[in-house]
N, C-alpha and C positions, 0 to 999 in steps of 0.2 A: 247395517248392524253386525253384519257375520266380518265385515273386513275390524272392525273396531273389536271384535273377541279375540282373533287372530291376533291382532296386532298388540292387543293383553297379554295375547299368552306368551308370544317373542320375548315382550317383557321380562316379563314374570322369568319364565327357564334363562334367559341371559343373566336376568339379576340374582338367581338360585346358583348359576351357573359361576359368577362372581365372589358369592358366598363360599359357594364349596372351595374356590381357592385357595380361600385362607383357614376353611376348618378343615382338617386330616380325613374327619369321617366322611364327611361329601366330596364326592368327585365331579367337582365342576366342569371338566369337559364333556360329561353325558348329558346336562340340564344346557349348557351354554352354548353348544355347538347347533342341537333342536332349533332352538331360540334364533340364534342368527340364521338357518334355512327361510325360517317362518317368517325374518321380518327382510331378509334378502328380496322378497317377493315388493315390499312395499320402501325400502329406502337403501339408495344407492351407496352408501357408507358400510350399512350390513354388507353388501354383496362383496364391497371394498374386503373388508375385513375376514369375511366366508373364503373370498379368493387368494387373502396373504393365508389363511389356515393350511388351504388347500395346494400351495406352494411350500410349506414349510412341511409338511405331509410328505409329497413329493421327495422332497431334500434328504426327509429321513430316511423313504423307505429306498432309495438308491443307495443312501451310506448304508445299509444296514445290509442291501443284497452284494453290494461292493465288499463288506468285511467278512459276510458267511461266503463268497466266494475265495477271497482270500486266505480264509481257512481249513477251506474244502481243500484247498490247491498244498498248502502246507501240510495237513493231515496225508494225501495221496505220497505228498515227496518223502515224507517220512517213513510211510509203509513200504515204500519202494525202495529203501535202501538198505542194504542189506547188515545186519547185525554185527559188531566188532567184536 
């Protein structure tokens, strides 16, 4: 009985999670993300899908530490050069 609640509730926040896609006020990656954890436990597609999240996650937060270093590094060169 408790795997068939769980496995509603995956639903449910996935399908909440879908909603909010398309309406502005919902942020469906707070409901849709939940949802895929909870039904990753019980079907191997979730997990699929959890683990392209969790790679595309990755992807960003290396471009993101790649461009605040690149900026750190041009901010430095710029202080370091002396005024004309």
């Amino acid at each position: 009985m408790r795997k068939i609640w769980r496995i509603s509730l995956g639903v449910s926040l996935v399908l909440l999670g879908i909603i909010g896609g398309f309406i502005p006020i919902l942020p469906g990656f707070i409901f849709g993300i939940p949802g895929l954890i909870i039904l990753a436990e019980y079907f191997p597609w979730a997990q699929k899908v959890l683990d392209w999240f969790k790679s595309r996650y990755e992807e960003a937060r290396e471009a993101a530490k790649a461009a605040t270093e690149k900026a750190e590094k041009k901010k430095r060169s710029q202080n370091s050069d002396p005024p004309v």
